[in-house]
C-alpha positions as a Python dict, from the first residue, in 0.01 Angstrom:
ca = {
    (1, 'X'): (0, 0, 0),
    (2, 'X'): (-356, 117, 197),
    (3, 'X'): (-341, -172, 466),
    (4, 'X'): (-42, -269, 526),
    (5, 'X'): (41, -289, 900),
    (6, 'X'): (457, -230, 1029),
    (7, 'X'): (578, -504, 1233),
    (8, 'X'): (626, -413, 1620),
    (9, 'X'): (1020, -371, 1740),
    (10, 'X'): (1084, -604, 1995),
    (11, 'X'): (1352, -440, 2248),
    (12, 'X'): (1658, -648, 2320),
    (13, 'X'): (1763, -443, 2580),
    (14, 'X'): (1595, -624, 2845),
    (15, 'X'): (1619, -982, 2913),
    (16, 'X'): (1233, -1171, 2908),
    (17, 'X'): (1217, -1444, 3207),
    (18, 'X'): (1165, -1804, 3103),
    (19, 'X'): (1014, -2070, 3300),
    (20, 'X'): (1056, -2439, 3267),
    (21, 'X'): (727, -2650, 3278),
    (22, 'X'): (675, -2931, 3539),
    (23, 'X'): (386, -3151, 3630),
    (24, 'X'): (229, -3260, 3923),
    (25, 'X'): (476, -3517, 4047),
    (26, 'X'): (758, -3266, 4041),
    (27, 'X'): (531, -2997, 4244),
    (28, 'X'): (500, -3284, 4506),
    (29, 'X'): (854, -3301, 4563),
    (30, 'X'): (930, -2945, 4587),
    (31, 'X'): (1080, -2786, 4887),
    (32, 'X'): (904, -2448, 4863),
    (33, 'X'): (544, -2545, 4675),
    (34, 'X'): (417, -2246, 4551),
    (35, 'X'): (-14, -2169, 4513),
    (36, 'X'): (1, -2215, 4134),
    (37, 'X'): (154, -2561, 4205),
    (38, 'X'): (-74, -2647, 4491),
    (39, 'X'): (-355, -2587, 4277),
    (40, 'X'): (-190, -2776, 4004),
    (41, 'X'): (-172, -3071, 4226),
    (42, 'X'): (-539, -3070, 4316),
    (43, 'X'): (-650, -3054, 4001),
    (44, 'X'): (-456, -3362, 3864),
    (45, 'X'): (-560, -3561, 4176),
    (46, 'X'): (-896, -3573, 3998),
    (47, 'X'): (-982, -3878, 3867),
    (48, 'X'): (-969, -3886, 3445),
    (49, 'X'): (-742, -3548, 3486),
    (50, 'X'): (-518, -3481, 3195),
    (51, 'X'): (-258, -3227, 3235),
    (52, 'X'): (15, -3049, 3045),
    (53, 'X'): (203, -2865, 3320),
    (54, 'X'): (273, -2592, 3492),
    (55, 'X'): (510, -2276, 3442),
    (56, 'X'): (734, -2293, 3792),
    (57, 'X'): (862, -1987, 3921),
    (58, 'X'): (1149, -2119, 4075),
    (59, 'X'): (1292, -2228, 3794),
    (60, 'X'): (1297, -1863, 3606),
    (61, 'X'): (1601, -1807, 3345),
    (62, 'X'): (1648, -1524, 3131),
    (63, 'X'): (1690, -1566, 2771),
}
């Protein structure tokens, strides 16, 4: 039994925020651009950039 490790409780009583991911050409559009998407942008203006996306903070749920 030496070793064995308890898994950590997770608390349900508070909600954790979600963000949907967008790219580049969605940050473009946006009506409030935010720094994280700004920088996004710049970066995929590069030439041979590959991106995956950013988490947008206007678009927070709770799950």
């Amino acid at each position: 039994m030496a070793g064995k490790k308890a898994k950590k409780q997770v608390s349900s009583a508070k909600p954790q925020a979600q963000y949907k991911i967008v790219t580049s050409d969605v940050c473009e559009v946006c009506k409030k651009q935010c720094a994280r998407g700004i920088q996004y942008m710049a970066l995929m203006e590069r030439p041979g950039a590959v991106g995956g996306g950013v988490p947008c903070i206007l678009t927070r749920y709770f799950k």
